[in-house]
N, C-alpha and C positions, 0 to 999 in steps of 0.2 A: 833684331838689332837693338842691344839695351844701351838708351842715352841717358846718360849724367849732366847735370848743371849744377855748378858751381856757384852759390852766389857769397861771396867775402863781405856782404854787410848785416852788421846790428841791427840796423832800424829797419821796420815791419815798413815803415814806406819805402825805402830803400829796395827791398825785397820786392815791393809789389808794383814797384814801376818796371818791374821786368818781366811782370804775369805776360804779357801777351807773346815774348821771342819763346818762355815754355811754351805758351799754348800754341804756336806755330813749329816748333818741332815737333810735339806730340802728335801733330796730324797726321803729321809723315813718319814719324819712327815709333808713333803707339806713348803709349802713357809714359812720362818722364819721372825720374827720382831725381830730387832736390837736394843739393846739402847746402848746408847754410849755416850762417851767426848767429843770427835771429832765433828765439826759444818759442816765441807766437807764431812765427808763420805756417805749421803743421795746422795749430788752431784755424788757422784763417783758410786754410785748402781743404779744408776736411771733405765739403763737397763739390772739390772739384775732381771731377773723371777723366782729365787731361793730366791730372799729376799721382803717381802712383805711389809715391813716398816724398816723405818731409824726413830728412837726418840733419840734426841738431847736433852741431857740434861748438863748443867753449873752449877750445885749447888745438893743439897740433896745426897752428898755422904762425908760428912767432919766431920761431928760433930754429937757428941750421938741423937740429938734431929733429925737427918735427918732420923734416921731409921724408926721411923713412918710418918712422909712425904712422904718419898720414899716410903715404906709398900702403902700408898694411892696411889701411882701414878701406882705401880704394880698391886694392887687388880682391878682396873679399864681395865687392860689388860687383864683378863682372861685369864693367861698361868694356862696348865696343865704341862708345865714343863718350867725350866727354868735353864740353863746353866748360871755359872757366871764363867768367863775366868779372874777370878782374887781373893786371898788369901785378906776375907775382911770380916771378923765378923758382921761389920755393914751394908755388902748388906745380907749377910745370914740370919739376923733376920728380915729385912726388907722384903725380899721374903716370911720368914714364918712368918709377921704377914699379908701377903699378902693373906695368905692362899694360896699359889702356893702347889698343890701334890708335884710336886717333881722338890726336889733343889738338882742341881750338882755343885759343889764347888773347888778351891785347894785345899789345907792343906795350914789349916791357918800357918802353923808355919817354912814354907820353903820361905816366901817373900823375904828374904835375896838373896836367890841364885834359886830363880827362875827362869828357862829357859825358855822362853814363848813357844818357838816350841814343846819342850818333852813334858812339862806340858798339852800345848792346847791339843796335839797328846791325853796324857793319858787319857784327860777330855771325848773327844770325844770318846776313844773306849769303855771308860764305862758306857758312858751312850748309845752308839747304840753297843753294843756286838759285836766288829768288834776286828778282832787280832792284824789289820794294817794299821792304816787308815793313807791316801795317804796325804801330807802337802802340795801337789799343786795341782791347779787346774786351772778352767778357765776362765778367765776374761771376761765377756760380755760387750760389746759396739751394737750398732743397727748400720746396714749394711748401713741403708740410711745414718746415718750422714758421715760414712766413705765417700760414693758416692759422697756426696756434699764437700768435700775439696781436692779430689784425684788429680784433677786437677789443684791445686793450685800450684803444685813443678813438678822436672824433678825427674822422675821414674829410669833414667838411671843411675843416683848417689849414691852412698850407705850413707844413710841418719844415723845421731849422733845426737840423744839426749843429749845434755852436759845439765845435773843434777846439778845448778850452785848454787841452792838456796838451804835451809836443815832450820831445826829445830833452829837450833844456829851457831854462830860462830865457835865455839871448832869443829864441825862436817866438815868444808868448806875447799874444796883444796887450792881456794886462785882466786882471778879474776886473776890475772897475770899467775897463772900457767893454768889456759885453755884457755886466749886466745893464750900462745903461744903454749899449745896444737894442737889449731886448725889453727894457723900460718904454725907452722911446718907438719902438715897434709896435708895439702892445695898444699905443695911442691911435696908429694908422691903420690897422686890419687885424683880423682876427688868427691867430699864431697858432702853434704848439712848439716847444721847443725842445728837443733833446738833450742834453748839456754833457757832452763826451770827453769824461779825463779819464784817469787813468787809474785802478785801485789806491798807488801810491799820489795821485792826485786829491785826493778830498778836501784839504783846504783852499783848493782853487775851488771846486765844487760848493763848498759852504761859502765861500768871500763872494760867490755870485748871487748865492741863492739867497742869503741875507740882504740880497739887496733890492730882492724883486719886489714888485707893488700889485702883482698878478702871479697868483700859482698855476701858469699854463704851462707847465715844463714836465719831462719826466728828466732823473737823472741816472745816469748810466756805470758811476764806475764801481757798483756793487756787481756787476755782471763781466763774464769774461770775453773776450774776442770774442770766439764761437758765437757767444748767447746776442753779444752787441747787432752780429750781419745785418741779423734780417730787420731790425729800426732803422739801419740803415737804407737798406734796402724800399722801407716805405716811407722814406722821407722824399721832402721834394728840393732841397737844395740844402750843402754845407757852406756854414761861413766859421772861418776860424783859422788857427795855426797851417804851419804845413805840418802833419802828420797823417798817420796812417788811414783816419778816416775820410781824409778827402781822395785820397787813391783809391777806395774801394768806391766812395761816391759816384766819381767819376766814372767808374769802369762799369758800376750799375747805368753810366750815361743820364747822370743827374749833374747839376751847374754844379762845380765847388769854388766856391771865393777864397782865395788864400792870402794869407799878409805873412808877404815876403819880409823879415826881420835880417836872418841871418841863413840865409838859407840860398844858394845858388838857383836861377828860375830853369838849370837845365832840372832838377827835380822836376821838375812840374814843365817842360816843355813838350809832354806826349801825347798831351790829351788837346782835345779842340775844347773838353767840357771845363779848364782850367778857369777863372779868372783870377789875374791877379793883380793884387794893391799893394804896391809900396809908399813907403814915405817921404812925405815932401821934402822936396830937393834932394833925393836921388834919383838915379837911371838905373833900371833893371840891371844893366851889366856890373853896375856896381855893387850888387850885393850878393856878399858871398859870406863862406864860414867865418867867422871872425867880424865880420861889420858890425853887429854888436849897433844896430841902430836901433835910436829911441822910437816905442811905440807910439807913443803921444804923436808923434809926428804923423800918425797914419787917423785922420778923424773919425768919429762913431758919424759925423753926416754922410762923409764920403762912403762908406759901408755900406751905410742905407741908399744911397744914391743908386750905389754897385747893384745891392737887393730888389731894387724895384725897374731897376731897368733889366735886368736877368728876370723877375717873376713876370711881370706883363708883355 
């Protein structure tokens, strides 16, 4: 029985708050193929053995004439079912001119106030008859590649992913507020720090790194997805942005601290491993796409605060 999932988003976090409803069909219907927005998240699955394919597609989901396009490109897949994790009339007729048996769908007409965690949740218990199905799970990496970098740092430090890079501006604590983050760290216990942007990130990378008073860091966006897992993987807590490195953090079931900016907390309401910080004088329900609130408002003590009550 070959299942399909759909997932309609760009952002690699986006994508990967949905690992665990894949990996709960694949139990039951065998290894899943993915299609998707996102051009990184093939990179990011590569070892996982619950997903059989990653299809990258940048076009045929925009305009009335893409439906029979799209229809073409699914017919050629031969699902007998197909999950679509997103409120869209035109992947729906697409699939059924695909002649796909059977299409699982949102409701079209809640796109407004969509919570992507309840919704993925309800998709998945309806189509595997399940009462409760779990929003976390487990993120696969291959043991050798760990093996091949273990070596490269002191084990005896307790290792910080700082999350420096994100989707946009509006979502970013600020280069000044983490390097004196990890200034002021560096006073209280002995560190290592990872510093995760993004290739196109390097001036956030250098605006930190010129400002450290301690070379305990290694920095990461000379490396791709794929190569980034496994530091992840041997780290022992993320503090930073919401992006995509606190979703996999999390799923390795490491603390991730995230400052909520502009970014809705149902992102981040799947995990129990989340913590999250906003800024003074607002309420979590108020911050969503567009708040556009000041980071300054989120303080480098409160962070630390966050940090030591999560390490000890």
């Amino acid at each position: 029985m070959k299942t399909g999932i759909y997932l309609s988003y760009v952002g690699l976090g986006a994508n990967l708050l949905h690992l665990s409803y894949c990996h709960q069909i694949a139990k039951k219907n065998g290894p899943v193929t993915i299609i998707t927005l996102c051009k990184n998240l093939e990179a990011a699955l590569l070892d996982d053995p619950l997903i059989e394919k990653v299809l990258y597609i940048n076009k045929y989901h925009k305009k009335l004439i893409d439906i029979f396009k799209l229809g073409k490109i699914l017919k050629k897949l031969d699902f007998e079912n197909l999950l679509i994790f997103y409120p869209s009339m035109r992947l729906y007729l697409a699939a059924k001119l695909a002649g796909i048996k059977n299409v699982f769908i949102y409701n079209f007409f809640k796109k407004k106030r969509l919570h992507l965690v309840s919704a993925a949740k309800k998709l998945t218990e309806s189509f595997l008859n399940l009462d409760n199905c779990p929003t976390e799970t487990k993120f696969f990496v291959n043991q050798e590649r760990i093996n091949k970098i273990y070596n490269e740092f002191d084990h005896n430090k307790f290792k910080i992913v700082i999350g420096a890079g994100s989707s946009g501006p509006t979502t970013r604590w600020g280069s000044k507020n983490f390097s004196d983050l990890i200034n002021q760290l560096n006073v209280l216990d002995e560190y290592l720090f990872f510093i995760l942007c993004g290739p196109n990130e390097k001036e956030i990378e250098s605006e930190i790194v010129s400002n450290l008073k301690k070379k305990n860091y290694i920095t990461l966006s000379n490396k791709s997805i794929y190569d980034v897992i496994p530091y992840l993987y041997l780290s022992d807590m993320y503090v930073g942005n919401d992006s995509f490195g606190s979703h996999i953090m999390c799923q390795f079931g490491k603390k991730s601290i995230v400052m909520l900016l502009d970014a809705p907390k149902a992102y981040t309401d799947y995990s129990q491993n989340y913590h999250r910080v906003i800024p003074n004088g607002y309420k979590i329900d108020e911050i969503t796409h567009g708040t556009n609130a000041d980071p300054n408002l989120i303080t480098v003590d409160e962070v630390i605060k966050t940090i030591n009550h999560l390490k000890n």
